[in-house]
C-alpha positions in Angstrom: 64.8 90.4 90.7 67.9 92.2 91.2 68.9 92.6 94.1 69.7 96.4 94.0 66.2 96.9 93.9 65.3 97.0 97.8 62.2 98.3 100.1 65.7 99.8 102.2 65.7 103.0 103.2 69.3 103.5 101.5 68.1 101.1 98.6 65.3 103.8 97.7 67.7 106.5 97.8 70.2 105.0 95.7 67.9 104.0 93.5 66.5 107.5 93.3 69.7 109.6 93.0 71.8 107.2 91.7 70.1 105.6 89.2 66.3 106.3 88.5 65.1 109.7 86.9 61.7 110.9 87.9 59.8 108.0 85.6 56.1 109.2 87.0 56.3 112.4 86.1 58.2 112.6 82.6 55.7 113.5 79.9 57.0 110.5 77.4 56.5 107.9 80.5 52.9 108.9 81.4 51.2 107.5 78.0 52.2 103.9 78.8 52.1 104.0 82.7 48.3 105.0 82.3 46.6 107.3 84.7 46.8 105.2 87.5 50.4 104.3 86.9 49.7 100.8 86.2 52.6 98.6 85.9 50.8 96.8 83.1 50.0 99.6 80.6 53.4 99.6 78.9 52.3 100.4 74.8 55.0 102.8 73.5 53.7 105.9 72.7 53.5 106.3 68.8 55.8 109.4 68.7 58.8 110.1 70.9 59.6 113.4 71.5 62.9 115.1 71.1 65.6 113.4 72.7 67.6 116.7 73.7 64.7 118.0 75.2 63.8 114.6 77.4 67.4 114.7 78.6 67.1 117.8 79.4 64.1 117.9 81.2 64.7 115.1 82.9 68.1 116.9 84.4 66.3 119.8 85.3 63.9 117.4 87.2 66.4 115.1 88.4 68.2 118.2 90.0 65.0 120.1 91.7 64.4 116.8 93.4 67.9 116.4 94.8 68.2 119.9 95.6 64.9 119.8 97.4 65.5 116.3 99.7 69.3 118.2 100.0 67.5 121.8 101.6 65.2 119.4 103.6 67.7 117.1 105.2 70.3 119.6 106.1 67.0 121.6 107.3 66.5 118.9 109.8 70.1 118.5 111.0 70.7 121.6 111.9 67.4 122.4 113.6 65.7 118.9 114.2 62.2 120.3 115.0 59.0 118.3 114.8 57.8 120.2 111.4 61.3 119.5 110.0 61.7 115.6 110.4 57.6 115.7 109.3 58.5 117.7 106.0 61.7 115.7 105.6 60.1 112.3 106.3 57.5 112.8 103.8 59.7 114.0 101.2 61.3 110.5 101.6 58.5 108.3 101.6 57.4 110.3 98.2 61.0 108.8 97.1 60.5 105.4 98.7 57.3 105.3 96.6 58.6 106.0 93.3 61.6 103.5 94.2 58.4 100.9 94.6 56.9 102.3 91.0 60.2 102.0 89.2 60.4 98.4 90.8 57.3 97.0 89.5 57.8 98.3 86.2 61.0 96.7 85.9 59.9 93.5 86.3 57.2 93.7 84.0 59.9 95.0 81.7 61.9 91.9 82.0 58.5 90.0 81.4 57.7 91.4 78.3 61.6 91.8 77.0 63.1 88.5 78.7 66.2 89.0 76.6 67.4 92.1 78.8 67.1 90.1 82.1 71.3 89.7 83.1 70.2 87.3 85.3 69.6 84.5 83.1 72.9 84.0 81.9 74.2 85.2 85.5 71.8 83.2 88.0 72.0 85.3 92.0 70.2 82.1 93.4 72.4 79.7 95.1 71.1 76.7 92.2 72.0 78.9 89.2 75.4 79.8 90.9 76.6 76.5 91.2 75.9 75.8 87.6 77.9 78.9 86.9 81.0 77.7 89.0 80.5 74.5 87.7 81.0 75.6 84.2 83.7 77.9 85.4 85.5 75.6 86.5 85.6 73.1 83.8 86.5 75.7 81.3 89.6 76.5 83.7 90.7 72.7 83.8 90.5 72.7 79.8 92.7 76.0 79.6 95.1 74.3 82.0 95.2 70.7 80.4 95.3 72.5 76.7 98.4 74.4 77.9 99.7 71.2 79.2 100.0 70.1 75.6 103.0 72.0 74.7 104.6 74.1 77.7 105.9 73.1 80.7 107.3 74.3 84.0 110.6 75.4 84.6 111.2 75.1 88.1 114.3 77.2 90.1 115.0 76.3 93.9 117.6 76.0 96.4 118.0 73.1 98.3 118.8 74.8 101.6 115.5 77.4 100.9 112.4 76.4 103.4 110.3 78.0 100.8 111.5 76.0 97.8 110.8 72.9 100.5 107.3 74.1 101.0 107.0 74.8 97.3 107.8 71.4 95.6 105.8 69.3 97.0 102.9 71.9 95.9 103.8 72.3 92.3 104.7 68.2 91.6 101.2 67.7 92.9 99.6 70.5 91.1 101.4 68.9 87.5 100.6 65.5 88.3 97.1 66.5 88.2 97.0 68.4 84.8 99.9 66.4 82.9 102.1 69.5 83.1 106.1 68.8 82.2 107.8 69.7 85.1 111.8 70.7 84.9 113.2 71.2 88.1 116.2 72.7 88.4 118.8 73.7 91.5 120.9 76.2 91.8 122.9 74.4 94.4 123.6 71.1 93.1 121.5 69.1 95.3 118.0 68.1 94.7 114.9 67.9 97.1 112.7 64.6 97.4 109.8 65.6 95.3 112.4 66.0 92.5 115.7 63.7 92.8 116.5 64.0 89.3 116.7 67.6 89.4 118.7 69.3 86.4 121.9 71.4 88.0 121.9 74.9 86.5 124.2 75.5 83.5 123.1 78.8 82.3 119.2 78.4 82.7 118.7 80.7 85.8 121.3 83.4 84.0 119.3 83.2 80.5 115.8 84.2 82.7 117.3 86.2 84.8 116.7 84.3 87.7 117.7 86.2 91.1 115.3 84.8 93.5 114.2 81.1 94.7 111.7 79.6 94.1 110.8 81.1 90.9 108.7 79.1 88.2 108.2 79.6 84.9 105.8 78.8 81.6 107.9 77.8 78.8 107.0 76.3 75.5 110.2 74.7 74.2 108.8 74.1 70.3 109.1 78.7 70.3 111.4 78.9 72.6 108.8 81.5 74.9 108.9 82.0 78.4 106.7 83.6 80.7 107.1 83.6 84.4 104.6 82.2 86.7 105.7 82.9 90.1 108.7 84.4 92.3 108.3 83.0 95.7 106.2 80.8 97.6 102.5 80.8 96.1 99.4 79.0 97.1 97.8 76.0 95.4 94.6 78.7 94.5 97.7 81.6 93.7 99.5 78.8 91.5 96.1 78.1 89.4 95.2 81.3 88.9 98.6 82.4 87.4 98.9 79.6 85.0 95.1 80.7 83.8 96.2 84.4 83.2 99.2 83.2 81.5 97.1 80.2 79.3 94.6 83.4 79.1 97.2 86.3 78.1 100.0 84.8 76.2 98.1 81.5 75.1 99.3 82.2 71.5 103.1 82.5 72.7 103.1 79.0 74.7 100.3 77.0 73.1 
């Protein structure tokens, strides 16, 4: 069941302002709730009245009822007597009840029309989550790996830069593991560890207008596309997820 659907206070309210027209009491709702409102009894009525008219009816309704829990709640804040908290309470629970009403009739809804249950093919339990992730997650890794195919990483740095330092090691890691070309290049002439045969910059950094270090880049050599990927120093999670947008958004310019 989704979760919106709650026995809280709030929950009923939301439910019932936000959400859920006066079901009970609508005149093309009562042939299939059945005079005792039974959550079972849901055969469609064999004509449907006119739609303008439901809408409007129900607007009408839906606005008496606010209006009325409105008078009866400001009622009761500014003069909190014992007859106004009664009047407002039960005013409430008469919400809280058809909150309950609407519930049960959704689920027997989603039992009769499975197909219009979002929570099959998005699971809220922890089990179906995990499957969900799961397939997440290998989808991202075959985005990654089928960009790895034909673009590659242009990376700028300084030698002297602590952030560049901080940021090799993080990017040679993250291409080892997806088979991602990696061209490092410094703008100073010396390389770091992680990349000791660094290219020296002859015109690269000018070309992408590279002002800042580190800066990395997509680039697909075979059209000669280029999208940048970073500017700065970027976490492992902040590196993945801007590779994905780019594979995502310009997939047809670097794949």
């Amino acid at each position: 069941m989704v979760k919106f659907f709650t026995h809280t206070i709030m929950g009923c309210f939301l439910l019932w302002f936000g959400v859920i027209p006066c079901f009970a009491d609508l005149p093309e709702i009562k042939p299939y709730l059945g005079t005792s409102h039974s959550v079972w009894n849901l055969n469609m009525p064999e004509e449907s009245p006119d739609e303008d008219e439901v809408v409007n009816e129900t607007a009408v309704q839906m606005n008496t009822v606010r209006a009325r829990i409105n008078h009866l709640q400001e009622k009761m804040y500014l003069a909190p007597t014992e007859e106004n908290i009664r009047n407002f309470i039960a005013e409430q629970n008469k919400i809280m009840m058809r909150a309950s009403l609407v519930q049960d009739n959704w689920k027997a809804v989603l039992l009769k029309h499975p197909e219009l249950d979002y929570t099959l093919s998005h699971p809220t339990n922890n089990t179906g989550l995990q499957i969900e992730y799961d397939q997440e997650a290998a989808q991202e890794e075959s985005v990654i790996h089928e960009l790895a195919k034909k673009s590659g990483l242009f990376f700028f740095y300084r030698s002297t830069s602590p952030y560049c330092k901080r940021f090799a090691p993080l990017i040679k890691e993250f291409a080892s593991a997806y088979g991602i070309k990696v061209v490092p290049i410094t703008l100073d002439g010396i390389s770091l560890p992680e990349f000791p045969n660094s290219h020296i910059n002859q015109g690269q950094a000018e070309r992408l207008h590279v002002t800042v270090t580190p800066a990395l880049f997509a680039v697909n050599p075979y059209t000669d596309q280029n999208v940048p990927i970073a500017y700065g120093l970027v976490s492992e999670a902040d590196l993945k997820k801007r590779i994905l947008d780019v594979a995502t958004h310009f997939g047809g310019n670097l794949t």
